[in-house]
VOPAGU-2260 file (C-alpha; in pm, 1 decimal, decimal comma):
REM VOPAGU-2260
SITE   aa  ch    i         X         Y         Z
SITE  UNK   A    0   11139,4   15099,3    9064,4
SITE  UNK   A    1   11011,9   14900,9    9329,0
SITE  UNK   A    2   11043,5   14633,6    9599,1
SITE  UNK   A    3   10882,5   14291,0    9595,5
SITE  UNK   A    4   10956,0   14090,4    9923,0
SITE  UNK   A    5   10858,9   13699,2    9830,8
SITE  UNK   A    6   10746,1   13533,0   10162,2
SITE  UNK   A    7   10755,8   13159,9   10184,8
SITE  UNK   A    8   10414,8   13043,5   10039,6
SITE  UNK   A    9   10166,8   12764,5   10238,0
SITE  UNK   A   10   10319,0   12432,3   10079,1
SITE  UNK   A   11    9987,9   12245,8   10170,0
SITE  UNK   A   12   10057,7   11901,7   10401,2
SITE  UNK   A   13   10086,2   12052,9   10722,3
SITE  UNK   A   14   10407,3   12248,0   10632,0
SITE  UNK   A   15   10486,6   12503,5   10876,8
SITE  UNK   A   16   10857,6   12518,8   10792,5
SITE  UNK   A   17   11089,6   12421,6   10493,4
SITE  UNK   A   18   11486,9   12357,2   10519,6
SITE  UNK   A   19   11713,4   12543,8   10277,4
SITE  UNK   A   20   11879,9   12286,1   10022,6
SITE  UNK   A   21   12006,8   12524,4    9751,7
SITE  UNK   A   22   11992,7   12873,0    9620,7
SITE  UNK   A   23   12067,9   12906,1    9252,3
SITE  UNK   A   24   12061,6   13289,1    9246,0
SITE  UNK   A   25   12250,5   13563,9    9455,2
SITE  UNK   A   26   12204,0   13921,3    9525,2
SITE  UNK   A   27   12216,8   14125,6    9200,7
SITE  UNK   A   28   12140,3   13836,9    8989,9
SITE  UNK   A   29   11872,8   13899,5    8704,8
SITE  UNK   A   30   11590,2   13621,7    8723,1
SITE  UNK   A   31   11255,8   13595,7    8505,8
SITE  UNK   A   32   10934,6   13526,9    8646,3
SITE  UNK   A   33   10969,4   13139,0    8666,3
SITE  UNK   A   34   11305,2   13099,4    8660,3
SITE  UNK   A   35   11367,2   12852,0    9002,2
SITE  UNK   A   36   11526,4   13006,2    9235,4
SITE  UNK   A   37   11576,6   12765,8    9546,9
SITE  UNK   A   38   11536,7   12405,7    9617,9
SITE  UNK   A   39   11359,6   12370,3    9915,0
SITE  UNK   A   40   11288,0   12065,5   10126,1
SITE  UNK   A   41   10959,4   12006,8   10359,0
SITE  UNK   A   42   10965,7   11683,0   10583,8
SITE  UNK   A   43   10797,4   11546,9   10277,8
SITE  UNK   A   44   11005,9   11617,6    9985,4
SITE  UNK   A   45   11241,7   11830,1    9761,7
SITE  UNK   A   46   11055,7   12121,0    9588,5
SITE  UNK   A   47   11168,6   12364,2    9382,1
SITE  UNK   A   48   11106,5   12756,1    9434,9
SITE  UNK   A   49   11004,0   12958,1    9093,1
SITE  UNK   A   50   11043,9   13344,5    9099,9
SITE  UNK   A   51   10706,8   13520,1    9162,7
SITE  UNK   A   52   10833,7   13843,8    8934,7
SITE  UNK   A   53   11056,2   13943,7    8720,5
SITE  UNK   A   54   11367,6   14168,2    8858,4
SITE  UNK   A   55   11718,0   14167,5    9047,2
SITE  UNK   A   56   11768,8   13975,9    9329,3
SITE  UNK   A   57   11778,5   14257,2    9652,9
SITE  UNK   A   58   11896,5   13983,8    9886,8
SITE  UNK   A   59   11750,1   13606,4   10000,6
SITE  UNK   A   60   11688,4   13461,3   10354,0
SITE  UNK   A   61   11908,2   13163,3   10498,2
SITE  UNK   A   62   12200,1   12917,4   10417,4
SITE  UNK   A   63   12175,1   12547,0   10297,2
SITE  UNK   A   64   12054,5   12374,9   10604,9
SITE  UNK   A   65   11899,5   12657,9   10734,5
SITE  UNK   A   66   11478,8   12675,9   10835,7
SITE  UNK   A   67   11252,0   12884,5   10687,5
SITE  UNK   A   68   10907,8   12897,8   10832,5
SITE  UNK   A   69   10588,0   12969,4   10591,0
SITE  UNK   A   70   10501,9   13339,4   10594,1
SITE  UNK   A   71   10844,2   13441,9   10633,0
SITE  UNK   A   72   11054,1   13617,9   10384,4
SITE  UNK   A   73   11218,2   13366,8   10185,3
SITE  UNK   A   74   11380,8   13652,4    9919,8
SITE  UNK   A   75   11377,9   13983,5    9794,8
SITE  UNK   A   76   11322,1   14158,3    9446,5
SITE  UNK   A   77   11425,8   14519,0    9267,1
SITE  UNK   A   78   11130,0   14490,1    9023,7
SITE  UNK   A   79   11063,1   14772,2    8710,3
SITE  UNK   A   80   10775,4   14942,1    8858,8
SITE  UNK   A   81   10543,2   14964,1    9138,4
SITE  UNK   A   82   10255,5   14821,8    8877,9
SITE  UNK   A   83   10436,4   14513,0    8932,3
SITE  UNK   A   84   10415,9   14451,3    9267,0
SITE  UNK   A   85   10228,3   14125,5    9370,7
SITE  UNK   A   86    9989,1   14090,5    9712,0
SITE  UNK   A   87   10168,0   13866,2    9921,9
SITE  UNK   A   88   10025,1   13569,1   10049,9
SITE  UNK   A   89    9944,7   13503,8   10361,4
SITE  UNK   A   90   10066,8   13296,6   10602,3
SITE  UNK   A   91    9847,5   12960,3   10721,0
SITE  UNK   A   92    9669,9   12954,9   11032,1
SITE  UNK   A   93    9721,2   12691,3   11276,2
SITE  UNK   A   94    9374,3   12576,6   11235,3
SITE  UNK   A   95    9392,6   12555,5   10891,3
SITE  UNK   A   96    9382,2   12197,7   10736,4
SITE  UNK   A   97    9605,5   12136,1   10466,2
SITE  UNK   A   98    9510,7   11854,7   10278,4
SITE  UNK   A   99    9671,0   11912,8    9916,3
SITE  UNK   A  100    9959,6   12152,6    9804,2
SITE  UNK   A  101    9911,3   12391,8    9574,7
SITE  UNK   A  102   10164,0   12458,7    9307,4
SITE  UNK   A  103   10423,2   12756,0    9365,6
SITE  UNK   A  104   10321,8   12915,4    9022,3
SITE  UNK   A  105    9971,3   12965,1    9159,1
SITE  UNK   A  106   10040,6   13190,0    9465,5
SITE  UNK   A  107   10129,1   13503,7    9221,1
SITE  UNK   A  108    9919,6   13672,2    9005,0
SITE  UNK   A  109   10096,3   13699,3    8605,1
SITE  UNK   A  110   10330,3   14026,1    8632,7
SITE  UNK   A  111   10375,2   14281,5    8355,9
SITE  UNK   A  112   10771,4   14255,5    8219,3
SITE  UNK   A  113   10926,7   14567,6    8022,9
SITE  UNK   A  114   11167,9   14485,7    7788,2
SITE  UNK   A  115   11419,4   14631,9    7938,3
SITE  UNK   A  116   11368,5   14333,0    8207,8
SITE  UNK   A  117   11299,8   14096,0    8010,0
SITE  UNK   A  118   11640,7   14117,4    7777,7
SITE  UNK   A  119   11818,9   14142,1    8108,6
SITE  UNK   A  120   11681,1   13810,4    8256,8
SITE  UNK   A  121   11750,5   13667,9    7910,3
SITE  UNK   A  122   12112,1   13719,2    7941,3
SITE  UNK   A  123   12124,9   13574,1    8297,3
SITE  UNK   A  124   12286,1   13221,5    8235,5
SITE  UNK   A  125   12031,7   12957,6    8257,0
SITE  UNK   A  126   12034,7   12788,9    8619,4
SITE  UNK   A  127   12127,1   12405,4    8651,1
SITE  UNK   A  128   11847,2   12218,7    8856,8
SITE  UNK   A  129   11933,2   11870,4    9021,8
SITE  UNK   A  130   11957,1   11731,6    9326,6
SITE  UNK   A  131   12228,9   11802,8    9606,1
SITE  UNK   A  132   12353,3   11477,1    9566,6
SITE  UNK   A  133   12403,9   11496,6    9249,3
SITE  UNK   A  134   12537,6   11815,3    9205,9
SITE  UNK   A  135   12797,5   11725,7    9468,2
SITE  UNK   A  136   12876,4   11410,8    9278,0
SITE  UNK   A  137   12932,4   11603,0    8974,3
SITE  UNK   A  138   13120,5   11816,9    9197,2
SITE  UNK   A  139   13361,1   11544,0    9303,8
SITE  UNK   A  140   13446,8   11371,1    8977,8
SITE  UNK   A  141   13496,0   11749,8    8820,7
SITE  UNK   A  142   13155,7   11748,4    8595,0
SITE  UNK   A  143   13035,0   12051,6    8500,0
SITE  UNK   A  144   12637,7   12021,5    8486,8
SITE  UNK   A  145   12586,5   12298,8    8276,0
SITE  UNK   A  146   12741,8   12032,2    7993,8
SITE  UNK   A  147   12471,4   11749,1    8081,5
SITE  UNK   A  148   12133,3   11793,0    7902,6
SITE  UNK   A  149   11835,8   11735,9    8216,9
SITE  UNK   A  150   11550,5   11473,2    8092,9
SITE  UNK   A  151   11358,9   11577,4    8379,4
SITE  UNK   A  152   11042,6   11818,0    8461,7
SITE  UNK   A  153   11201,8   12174,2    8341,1
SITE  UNK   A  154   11493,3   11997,4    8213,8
SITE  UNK   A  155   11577,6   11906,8    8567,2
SITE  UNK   A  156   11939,3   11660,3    8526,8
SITE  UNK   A  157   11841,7   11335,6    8711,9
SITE  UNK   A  158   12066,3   11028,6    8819,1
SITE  UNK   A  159   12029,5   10848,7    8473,0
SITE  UNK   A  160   12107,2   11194,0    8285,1
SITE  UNK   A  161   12494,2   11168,9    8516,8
SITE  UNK   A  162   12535,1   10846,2    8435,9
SITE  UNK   A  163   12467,4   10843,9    8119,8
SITE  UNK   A  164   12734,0   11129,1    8084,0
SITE  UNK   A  165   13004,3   10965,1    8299,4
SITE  UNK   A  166   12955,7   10682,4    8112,2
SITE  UNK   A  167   13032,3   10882,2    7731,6
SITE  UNK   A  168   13285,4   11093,0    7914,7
SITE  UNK   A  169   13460,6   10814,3    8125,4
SITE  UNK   A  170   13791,9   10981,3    8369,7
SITE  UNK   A  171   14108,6   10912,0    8218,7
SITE  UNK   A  172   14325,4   10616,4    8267,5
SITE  UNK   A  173   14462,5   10625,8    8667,0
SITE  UNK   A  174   14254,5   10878,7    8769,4
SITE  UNK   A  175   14022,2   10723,6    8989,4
SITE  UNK   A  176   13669,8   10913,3    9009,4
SITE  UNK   A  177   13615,5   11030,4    9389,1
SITE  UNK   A  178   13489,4   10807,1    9587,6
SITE  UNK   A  179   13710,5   10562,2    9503,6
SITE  UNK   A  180   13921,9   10347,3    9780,8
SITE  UNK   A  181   14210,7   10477,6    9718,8
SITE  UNK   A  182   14343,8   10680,4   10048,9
SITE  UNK   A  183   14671,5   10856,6   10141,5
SITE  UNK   A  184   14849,4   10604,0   10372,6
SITE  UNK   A  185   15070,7   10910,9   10568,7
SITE  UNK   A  186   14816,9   11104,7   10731,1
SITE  UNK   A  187   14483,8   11101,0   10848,2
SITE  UNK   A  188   14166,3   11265,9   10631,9
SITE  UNK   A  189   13861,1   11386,8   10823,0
SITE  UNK   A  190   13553,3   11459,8   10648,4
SITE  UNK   A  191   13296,3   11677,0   10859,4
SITE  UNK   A  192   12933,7   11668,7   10686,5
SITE  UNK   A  193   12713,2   11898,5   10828,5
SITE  UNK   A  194   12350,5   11712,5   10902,9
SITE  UNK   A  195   12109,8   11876,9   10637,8
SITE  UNK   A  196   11854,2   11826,5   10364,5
SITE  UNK   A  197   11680,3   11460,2   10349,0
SITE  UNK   A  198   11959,0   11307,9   10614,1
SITE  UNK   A  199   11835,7   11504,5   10882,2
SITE  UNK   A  200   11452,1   11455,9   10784,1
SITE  UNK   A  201   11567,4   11057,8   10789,1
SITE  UNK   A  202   11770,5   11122,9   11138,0
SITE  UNK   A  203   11462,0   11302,3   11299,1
SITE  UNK   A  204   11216,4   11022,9   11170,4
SITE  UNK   A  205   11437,6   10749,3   11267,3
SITE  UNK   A  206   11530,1   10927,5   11623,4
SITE  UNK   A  207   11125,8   11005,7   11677,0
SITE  UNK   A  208   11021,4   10666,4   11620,5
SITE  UNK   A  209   11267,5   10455,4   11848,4
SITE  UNK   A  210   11215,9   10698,0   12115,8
SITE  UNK   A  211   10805,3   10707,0   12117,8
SITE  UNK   A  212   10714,8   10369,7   11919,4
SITE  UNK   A  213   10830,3   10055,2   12132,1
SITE  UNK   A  214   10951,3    9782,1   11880,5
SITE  UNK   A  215   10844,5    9426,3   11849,0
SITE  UNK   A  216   11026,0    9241,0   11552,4
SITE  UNK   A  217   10892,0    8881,3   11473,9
SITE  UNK   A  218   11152,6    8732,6   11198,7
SITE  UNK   A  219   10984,3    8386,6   11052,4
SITE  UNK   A  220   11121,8    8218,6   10748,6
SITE  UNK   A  221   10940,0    8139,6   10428,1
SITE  UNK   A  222   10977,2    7909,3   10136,0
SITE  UNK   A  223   10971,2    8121,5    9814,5
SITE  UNK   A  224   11063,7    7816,1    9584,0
SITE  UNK   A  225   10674,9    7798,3    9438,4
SITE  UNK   A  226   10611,1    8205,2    9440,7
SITE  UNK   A  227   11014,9    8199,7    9244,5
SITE  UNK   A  228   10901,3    7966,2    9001,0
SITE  UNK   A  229   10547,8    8112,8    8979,2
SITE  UNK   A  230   10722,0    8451,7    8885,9
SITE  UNK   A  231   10937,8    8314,7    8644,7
SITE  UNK   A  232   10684,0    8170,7    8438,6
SITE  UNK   A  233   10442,1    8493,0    8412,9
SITE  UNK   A  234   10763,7    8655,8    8308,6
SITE  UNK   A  235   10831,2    8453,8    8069,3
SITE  UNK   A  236   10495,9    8416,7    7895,5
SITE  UNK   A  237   10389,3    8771,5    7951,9
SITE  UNK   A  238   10709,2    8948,4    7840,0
SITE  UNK   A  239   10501,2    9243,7    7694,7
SITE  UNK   A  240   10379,9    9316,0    8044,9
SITE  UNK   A  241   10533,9    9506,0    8383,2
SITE  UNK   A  242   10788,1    9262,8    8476,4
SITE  UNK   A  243   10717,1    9107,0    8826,3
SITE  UNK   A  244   10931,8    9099,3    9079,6
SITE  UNK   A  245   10961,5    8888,4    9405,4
SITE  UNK   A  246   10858,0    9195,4    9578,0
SITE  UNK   A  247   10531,2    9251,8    9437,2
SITE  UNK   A  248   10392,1    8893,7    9546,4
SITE  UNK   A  249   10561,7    9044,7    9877,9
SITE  UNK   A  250   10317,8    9361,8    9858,5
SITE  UNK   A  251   10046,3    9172,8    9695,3
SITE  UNK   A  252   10082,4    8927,4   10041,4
SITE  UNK   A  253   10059,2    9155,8   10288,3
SITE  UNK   A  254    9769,7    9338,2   10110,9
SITE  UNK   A  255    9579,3    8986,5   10180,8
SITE  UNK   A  256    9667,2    8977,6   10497,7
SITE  UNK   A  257    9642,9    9315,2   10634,6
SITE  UNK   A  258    9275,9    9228,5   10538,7
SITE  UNK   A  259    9224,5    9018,9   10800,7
SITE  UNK   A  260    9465,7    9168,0   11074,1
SITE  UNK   A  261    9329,5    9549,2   11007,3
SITE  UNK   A  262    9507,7    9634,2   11318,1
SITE  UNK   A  263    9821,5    9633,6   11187,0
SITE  UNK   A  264    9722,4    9901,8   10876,5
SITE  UNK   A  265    9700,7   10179,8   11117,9
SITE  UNK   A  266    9863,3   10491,3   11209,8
SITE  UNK   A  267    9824,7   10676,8   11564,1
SITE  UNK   A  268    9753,3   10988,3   11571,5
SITE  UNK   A  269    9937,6   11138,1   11912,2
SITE  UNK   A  270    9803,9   11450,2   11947,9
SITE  UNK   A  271    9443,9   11324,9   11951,6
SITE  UNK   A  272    9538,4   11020,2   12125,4
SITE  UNK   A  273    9326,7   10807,7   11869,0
SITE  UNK   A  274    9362,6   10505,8   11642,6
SITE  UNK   A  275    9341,4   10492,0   11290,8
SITE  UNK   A  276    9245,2   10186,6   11101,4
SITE  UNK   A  277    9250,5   10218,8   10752,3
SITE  UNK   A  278    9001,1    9979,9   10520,1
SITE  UNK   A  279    9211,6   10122,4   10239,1
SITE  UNK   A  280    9558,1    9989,6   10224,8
SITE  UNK   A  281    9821,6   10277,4   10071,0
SITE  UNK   A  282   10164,3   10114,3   10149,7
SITE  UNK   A  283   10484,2   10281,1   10166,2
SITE  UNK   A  284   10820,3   10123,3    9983,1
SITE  UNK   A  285   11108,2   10203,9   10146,4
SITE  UNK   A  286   11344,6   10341,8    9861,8
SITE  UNK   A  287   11753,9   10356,7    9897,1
SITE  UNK   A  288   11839,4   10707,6    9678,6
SITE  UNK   A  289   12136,2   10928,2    9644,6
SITE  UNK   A  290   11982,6   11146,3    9860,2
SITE  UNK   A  291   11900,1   10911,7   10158,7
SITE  UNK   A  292   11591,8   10677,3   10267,1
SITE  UNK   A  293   11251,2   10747,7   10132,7
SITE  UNK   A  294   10954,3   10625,4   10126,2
SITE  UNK   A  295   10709,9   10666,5    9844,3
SITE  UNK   A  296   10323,1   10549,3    9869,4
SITE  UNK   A  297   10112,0   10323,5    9634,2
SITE  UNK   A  298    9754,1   10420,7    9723,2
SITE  UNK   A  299    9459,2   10232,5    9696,8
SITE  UNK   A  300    9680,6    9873,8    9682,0
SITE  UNK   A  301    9355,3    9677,3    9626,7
SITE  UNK   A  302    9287,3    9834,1    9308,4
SITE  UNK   A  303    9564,9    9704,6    9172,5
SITE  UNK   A  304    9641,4    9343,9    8981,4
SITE  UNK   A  305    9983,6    9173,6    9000,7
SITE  UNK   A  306   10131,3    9380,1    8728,2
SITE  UNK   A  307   10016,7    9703,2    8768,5
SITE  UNK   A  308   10143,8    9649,6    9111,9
SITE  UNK   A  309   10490,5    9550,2    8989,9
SITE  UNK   A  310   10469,8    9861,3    8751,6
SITE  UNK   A  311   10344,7   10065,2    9052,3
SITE  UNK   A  312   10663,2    9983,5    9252,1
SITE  UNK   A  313   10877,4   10041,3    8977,9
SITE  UNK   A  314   10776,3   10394,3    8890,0
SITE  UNK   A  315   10732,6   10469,9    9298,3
SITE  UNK   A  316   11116,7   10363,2    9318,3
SITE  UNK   A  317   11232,3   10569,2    9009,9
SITE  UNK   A  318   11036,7   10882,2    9081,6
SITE  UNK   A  319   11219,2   10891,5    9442,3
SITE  UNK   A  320   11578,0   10833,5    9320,9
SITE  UNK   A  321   11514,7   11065,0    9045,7
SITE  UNK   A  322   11367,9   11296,1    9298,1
SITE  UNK   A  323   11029,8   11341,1    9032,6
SITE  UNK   A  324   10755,9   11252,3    9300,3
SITE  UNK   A  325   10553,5   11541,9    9452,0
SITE  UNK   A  326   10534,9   11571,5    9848,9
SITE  UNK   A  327   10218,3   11378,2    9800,0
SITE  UNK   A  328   10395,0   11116,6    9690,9
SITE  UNK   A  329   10559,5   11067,7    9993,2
SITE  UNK   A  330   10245,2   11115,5   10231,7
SITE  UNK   A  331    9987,5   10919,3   10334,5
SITE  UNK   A  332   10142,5   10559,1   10414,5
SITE  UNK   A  333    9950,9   10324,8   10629,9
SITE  UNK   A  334   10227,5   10032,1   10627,5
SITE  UNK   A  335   10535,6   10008,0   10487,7
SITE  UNK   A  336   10763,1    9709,2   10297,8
SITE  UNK   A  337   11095,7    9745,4   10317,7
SITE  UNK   A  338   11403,2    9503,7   10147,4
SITE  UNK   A  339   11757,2    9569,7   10111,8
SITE  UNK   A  340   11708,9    9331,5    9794,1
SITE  UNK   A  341   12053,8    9065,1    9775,4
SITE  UNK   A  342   12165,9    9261,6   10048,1
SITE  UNK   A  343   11912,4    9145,8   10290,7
SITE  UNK   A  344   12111,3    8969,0   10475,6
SITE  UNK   A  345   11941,9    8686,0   10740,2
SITE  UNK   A  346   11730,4    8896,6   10995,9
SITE  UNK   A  347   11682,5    9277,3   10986,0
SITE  UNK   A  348   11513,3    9486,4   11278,0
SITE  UNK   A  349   11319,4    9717,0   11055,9
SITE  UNK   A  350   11226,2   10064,1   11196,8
SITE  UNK   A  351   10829,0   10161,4   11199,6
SITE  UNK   A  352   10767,5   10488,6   10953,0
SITE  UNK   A  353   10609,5   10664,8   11182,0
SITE  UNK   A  354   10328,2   10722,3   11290,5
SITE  UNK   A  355   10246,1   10347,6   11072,8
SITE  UNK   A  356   10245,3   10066,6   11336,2
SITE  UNK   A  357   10366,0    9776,9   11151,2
SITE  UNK   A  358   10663,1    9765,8   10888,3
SITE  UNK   A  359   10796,7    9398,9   10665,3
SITE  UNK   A  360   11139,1    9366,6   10640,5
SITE  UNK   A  361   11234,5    9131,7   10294,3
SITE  UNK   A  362   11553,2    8967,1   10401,6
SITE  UNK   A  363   11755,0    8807,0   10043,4
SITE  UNK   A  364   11621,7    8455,3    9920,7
SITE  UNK   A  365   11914,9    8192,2    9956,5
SITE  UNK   A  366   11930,3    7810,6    9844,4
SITE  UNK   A  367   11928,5    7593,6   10193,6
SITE  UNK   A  368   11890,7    7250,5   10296,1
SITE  UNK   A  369   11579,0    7235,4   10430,0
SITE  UNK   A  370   11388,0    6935,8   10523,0
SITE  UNK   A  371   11028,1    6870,9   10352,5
SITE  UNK   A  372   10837,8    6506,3   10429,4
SITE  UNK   A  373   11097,7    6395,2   10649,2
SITE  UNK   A  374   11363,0    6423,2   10359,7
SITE  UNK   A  375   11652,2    6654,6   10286,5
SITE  UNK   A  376   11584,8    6878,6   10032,4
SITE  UNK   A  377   11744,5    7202,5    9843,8
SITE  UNK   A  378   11436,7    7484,6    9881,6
SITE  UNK   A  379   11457,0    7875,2    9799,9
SITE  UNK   A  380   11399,7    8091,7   10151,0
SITE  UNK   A  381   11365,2    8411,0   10218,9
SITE  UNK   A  382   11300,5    8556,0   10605,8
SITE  UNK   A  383   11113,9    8818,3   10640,0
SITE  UNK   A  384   11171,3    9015,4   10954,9
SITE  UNK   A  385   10879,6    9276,6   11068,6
SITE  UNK   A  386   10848,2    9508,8   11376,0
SITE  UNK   A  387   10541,2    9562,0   11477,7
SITE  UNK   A  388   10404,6    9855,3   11745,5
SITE  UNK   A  389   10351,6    9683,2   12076,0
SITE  UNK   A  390   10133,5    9910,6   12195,3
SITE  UNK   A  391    9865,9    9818,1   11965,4
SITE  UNK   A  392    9954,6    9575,4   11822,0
SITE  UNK   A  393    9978,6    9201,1   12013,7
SITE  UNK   A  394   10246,9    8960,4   11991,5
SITE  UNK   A  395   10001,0    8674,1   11907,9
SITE  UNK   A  396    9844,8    8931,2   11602,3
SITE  UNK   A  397   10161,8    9064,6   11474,1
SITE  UNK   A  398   10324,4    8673,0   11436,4
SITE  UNK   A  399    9951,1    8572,9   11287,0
SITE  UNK   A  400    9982,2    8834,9   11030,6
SITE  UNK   A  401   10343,7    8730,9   10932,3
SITE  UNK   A  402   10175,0    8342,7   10924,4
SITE  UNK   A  403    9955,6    8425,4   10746,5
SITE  UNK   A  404   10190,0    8626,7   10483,5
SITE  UNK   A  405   10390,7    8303,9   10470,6
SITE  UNK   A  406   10109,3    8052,2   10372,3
SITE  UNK   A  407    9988,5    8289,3   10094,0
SITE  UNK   A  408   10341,1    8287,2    9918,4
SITE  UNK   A  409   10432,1    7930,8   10009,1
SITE  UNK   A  410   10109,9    7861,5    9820,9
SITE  UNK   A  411   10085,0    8152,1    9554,2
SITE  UNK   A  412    9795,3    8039,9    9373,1
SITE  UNK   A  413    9585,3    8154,9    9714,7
SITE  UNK   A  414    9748,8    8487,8    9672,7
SITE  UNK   A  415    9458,9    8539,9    9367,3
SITE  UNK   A  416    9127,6    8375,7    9526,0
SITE  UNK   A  417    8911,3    8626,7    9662,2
């Protein structure tokens, strides 16, 4: 018999510390090398944390919400023999640079399993992976997951796989799911959530850049009645392609324009005090998910046409809700787009995803009266409302950029001349 103590692994991107979402083992539990153990979450994404050996769980490091930092011990193992035991990775240096992250499976050598082990880890029940959000949804509406077959990587349950269910298994009639809006009228009900997981990455972020990035938002309106129709059309005669949505000639827009206002697809770098303009544009789409705001990247935007764009958004959108996307994924933005979609509303104030220096806000596209050569007419507009990093980035540059945005969709067919 032996001990194997599992120290938290160098997760690549600059990790130097990961929160606890969920453990899905507990002392004296019987795992398999593989088996996930944890669902950890760097200020880049979810990841989940496979077993390095094969043994009983001796005891593990931390509660959900808790911080971990690399080269700690993260959990401990009884393993069969001393033959077993792994060498331990080492923690990162400061120094280091950590430009990709190497998978979990590959900081572990292959161990030898008896059979005795093995059996015994094959009669541990099989661990549910999914999200926190999901899990406490299940939670709420009384679903147990174990009942829910995952589609996901390693049979991981994602938000289609619960809805699918709750849709076959609907709750019976006058028993509201939770959630619902139905409240007791004689008292009052407090719910305390403890700041954790993605939230607090999203409270940090939000919290970092108001108090170091001074805003500028510059809200024009734009008539989308061409780019609308436009759309329509290539939808309709190219219904075996990517469908394309109003937000693609968005992204394809500001791709143009960024072109020609470079300033404004930058990050700053505050340590080094410098300025980073990017000739590449890798653009960020801010994602609503059960889990909270993120924002997934599309590198290399000029590589891509119209609807390998709009299929490019689409699969950047699922991947974060379904929480599928690798940290980098979720790295590497040099401007972001963000809508709210019908919920838009008329102006926004958009905040910068730091360290970027320019974000566009998509406000919803409404019917108005507008007038066009001195006569009243019905026109589709949309505002868009963008905040911009006055620091280094002018007023007069930041409301160019957003004119210029404008003419390319109010005249769509300049969106495609080179």
């Amino acid at each position: 018999m032996g001990e194997y103590v599992f120290k938290l692994p160098d997760l690549g991107e600059g990790t130097v510390e990961v929160e606890i979402v969920e453990w899905f083992v507990k002392p004296g539990d019987v795992v398999a090398e593989g088996d996930i153990i944890a669902d950890v979450l760097t200020d880049k994404a979810n990841i989940d944390v496979p077993a390095p050996v094969t043994g009983v769980v001796l005891r593990t490091t931390g509660e959900p919400g808790d911080m971990v930092a690399v080269g700690a011990e993260l959990a401990a193992f009884r393993i069969e023999s001393e033959a077993q035991t792994l060498p331990v990775p080492p923690a990162p240096k400061a120094t280091e640079p950590h430009t990709e992250r190497p998978p979990l499976e590959a900081m572990a050598t292959p161990a030898r399993k008896s059979a005795e082990t093995v059996s015994a880890a094959a009669r541990t029940t099989t661990k549910v992976i999914t999200s926190p959000a999901i899990r406490r949804r299940a939670q709420e509406n009384g679903i147990d997951l174990a009942e829910i077959p995952g589609t996901g990587p390693r049979g991981r349950i994602l938000k289609t796989d619960l809805d699918a269910y709750i849709a076959r298994n609907p709750a019976p009639a006058g028993q509201p799911l939770q959630g619902s809006t139905a409240y007791a009228a004689d008292k009052d009900e407090i719910e305390e959530i403890k700041v954790i997981g993605v939230r607090r990455v999203i409270a940090r972020r939000m919290a970092q850049s108001k108090a170091e990035i001074p805003h500028f938002t510059y809200v024009e309106e734009i008539d989308v009645t061409e780019v609308d129709a436009l759309q329509r059309h290539l939808n309709q005669e190219h219904a075996d392609r990517s469908r394309v949505s109003l937000l693609a000639f968005v992204c394809l827009a500001v791709l143009r324009a960024v072109g020609e206002f470079p300033q404004c697809n930058a990050t700053f770098d505050v340590e080094s005090g410098v300025i980073k303009r990017y000739r590449n544009v890798h653009l960020g789409i801010a994602t609503q998910t059960p889990d909270g705001l993120k924002v997934p990247v599309i590198r290399n935007l000029e590589r891509h046409d119209l609807w390998s764009l709009a299929a490019a958004i689409a699969d950047a959108a699922d991947g974060a809700r379904n929480n599928t996307l690798e940290a980098r994924d979720l790295s590497g933005s040099t401007i972001t787009v963000t809508s709210l979609g019908k919920l838009g509303g008329i102006v926004t104030t958009p905040v910068i995803n730091y360290p970027e220096v320019a974000i566009v806000g998509v406000n919803k596209a409404v019917k108005r009266p507008v007038v066009v050569d001195d006569t009243v007419t019905v026109r589709l507009m949309m505002n868009l409302s963008s905040s911009f990093d006055h620091r280094f980035v002018d007023g007069f540059d930041a409301a160019s950029m957003v004119q210029r945005v404008k003419a390319l969709l109010e005249h769509p067919a300049t969106l495609f001349l080179q």
